[in-house]
N, C-alpha and C positions, 0 to 999 in steps of 0.2 A: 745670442739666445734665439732660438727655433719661437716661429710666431708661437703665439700665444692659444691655446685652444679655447673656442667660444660653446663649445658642445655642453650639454647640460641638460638635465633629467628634471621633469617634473611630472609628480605621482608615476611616475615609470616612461612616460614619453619620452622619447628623444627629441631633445630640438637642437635645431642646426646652428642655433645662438637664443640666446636668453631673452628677446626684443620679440616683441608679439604685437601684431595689429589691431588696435583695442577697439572694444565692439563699439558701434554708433557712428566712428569717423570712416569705417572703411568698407560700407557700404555692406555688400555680402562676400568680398573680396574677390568676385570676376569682376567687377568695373575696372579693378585698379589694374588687370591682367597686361594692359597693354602699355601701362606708365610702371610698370615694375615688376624684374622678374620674380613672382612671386613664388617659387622653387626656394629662394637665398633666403626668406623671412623664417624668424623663429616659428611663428606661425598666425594664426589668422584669429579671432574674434569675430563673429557673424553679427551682425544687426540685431536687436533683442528680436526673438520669435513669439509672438501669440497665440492661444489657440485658435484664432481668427485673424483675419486683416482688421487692420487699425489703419486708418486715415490721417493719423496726426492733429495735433493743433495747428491753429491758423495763424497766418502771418500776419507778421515776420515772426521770423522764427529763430535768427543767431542777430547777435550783438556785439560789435569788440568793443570790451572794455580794456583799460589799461591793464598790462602784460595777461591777457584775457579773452576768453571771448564763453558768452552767456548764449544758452543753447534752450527752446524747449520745443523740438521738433514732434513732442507728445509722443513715442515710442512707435512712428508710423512703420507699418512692416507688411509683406505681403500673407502670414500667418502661417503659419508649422507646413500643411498641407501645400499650399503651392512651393513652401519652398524645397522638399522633399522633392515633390517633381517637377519643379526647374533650375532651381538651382543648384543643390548639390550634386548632380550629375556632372555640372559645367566645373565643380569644383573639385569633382574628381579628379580630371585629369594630372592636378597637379601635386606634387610630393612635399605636402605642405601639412605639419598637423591645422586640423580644424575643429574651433571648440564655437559650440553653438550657445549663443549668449538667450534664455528664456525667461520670462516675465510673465505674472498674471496676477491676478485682483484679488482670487482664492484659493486656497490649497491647490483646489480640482484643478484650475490651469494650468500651473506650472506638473502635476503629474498627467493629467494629458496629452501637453507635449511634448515628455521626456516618454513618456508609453510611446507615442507615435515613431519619436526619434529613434528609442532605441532598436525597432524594425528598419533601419537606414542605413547603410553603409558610407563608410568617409567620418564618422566623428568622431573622435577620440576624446572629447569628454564634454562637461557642459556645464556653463558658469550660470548659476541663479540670477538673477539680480532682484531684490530682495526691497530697494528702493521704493516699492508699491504701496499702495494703502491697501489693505485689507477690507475689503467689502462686506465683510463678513462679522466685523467687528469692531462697524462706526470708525471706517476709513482711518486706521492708529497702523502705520507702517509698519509691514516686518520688520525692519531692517533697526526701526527704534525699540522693539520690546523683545528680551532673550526670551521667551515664554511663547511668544508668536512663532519665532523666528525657527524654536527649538521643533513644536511641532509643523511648521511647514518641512522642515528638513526631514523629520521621521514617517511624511507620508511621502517623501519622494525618495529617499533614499531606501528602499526596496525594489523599486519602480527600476532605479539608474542602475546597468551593472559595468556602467562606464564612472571614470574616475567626475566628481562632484565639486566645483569650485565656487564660493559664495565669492561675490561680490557686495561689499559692504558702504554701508552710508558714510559720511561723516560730520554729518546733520546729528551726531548724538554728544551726551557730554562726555562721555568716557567709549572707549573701545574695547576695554579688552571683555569687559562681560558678554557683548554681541560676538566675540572672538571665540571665547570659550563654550557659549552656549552653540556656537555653530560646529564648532571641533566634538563636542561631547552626542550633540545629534547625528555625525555622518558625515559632514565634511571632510574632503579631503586638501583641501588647498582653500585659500583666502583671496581676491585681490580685494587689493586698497589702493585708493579711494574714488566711491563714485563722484559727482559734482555736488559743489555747495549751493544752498539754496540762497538764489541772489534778485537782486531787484537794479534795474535802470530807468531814469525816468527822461522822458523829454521834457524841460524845462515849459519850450512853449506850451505845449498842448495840455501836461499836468496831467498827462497818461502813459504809462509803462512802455517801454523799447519794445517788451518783448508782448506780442498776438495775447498770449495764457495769461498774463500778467509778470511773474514771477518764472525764474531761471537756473539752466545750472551754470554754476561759473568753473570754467577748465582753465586749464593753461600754465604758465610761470605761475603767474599771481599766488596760485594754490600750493606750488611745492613744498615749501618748508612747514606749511600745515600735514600736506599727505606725508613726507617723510617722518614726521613725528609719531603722526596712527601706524606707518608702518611700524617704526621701530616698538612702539609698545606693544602692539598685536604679538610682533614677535616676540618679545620677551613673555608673553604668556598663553602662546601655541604654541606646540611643536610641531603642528602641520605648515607646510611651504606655505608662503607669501608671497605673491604678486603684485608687483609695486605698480605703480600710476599716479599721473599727477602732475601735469606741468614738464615731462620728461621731452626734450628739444634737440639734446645732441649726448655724446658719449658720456660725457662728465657726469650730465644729470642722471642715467640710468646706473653710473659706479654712484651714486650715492646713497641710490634706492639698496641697490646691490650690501654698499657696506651697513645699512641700516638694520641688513636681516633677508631682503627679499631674495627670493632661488631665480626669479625670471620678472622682466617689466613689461607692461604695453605702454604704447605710446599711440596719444589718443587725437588731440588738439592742432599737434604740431605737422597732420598731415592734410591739415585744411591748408596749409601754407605750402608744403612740398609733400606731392603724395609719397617719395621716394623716401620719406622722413625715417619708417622704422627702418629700411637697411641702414642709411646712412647712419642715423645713430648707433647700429648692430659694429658698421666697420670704424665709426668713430672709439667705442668701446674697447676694439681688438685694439687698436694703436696704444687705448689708455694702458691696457695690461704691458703691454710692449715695452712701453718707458716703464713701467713700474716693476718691472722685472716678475711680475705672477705669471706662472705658466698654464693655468688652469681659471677661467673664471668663476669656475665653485668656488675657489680659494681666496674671493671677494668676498663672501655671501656670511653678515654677521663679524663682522670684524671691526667695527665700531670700536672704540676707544673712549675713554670720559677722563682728562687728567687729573682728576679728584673724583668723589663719590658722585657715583648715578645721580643724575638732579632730579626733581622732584617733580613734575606738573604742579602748580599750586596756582589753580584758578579763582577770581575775586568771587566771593559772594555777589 
């Protein structure tokens, strides 16, 4: 069999494989320029952008927990505006799609700095992240109410005439209604899942691991959680899904893959080796290889259940 092809389309991109640098662990992705050629990566995820710089919360700021690690770096970034003019020049140079990960407190900032972006060259599209409180409306996160969530998308979805990817909680009790209201608003792509909201404590001291109090927890630990929101999202989108979650080496991103997702990030496991998403890009090629698929579309939704679909049934 002729290797396997990892090529694959999302909202119309082409990517060189299905494995994407997920936003938060990979800086702006010129730091990693010199531990990875980063030409071979599916593509890049930027650090969330502000309309301003944010300084972060105070340390300490990560945690390992078992198969884990708890993060509340407070969304530190240098703000839309510097990174226009310093970074993305730097990140031109390379033949890498790049999706600019955006965040803000109220409508107005996330159209801000897709207004600003859209005057930019280098981006190919841009993931909301939607995990915020709403300032606007006694701090109740988009990302938990379809009604919130619906009209932030419909004042920025005019704004964008780049493809639009929600990045979604899973901090809520169900998925697919944040799924569908965000497909019905404008979305064009999904990724799943951001971090679980988590707590560590230090026994002696009787005070929290982490500076903010309270964390997101990445890693292994979370997979089998995120592959289930993926697989339900998908069964009630028909917009592409982007997997994450604990995704470590090839095996983990075919499962995301067979769950329903068109492309994965991998987000955690490049605190431990920056080389992480190729590696898992050419761990993937090998899995097609033995599995005799020639196509890695040809993964995407292929889930199986040897009896009827089961059910989610959560205890009261």
């Amino acid at each position: 069999m002729t290797a396997p092809s990892l090529e694959t389309k999302l909202c119309g991109i082409t990517l060189r494989n299905p494995v994407l640098a997920a936003s938060g662990t990979f800086g702006y992705g010129i730091e990693f320029a010199e531990l990875v050629d980063l030409n071979r990566l599916g593509g890049i995820l930027t650090k969330g952008l502000s309309r301003e710089p944010i300084a972060g919360n105070p340390a300490p700021r990560l945690w390992t927990t078992a198969s884990g690690m708890m993060n509340s770096v407070g969304l530190q970034n240098v703000g839309v505006e510097a990174f226009i003019r310093e970074k993305l020049p730097q990140l031109s140079r390379y033949k890498v799609p790049i999706f600019v990960n955006v965040f803000g407190y109220r409508p107005e900032d996330y159209v801000e700095v897709v207004r600003q972006l859209e005057d930019a060259e280098g981006v190919c599209a841009y993931e909301l992240n939607v995990s915020c409180p709403n300032t606007d409306h006694g701090g109740i996160f988009f990302s938990n109410d379809p009604a919130l969530l619906s009209d932030l998308l419909e004042r920025v979805r005019p704004v964008a005439t780049r493809p639009l990817f929600v990045k979604l909680s899973p901090n809520v009790s169900r998925i697919e209604p944040l799924a569908k209201a965000a497909e019905v608003a404008g979305a064009d792509a999904l990724s799943l899942v951001n971090t679980f909201v988590s707590l560590a404590i230090d026994v002696n001291t009787r005070m929290p691991r982490i500076g903010a109090g309270f964390g997101g927890l990445s890693g292994p630990a979370i997979k089998p959680i995120a592959l289930r929101l993926v697989y339900e999202a998908s069964q009630a989108v028909a917009i592409p899904i982007i997997g994450l979650g604990g995704i470590a080496n090839g095996t983990d991103a075919a499962e995301f893959l067979i769950a329903g997702a068109t492309a994965v990030q991998v987000g955690t496991a490049s605190f431990i080796d920056p080389r992480a998403p190729l590696r898992v890009a050419q761990q993937l090629g090998r899995f097609l290889q033995r599995q005799n698929v020639a196509r890695v579309s040809d993964l995407v939704g292929t889930l199986r259940f040897p009896h009827k679909q089961p059910q989610c049934k959560m205890k009261p």
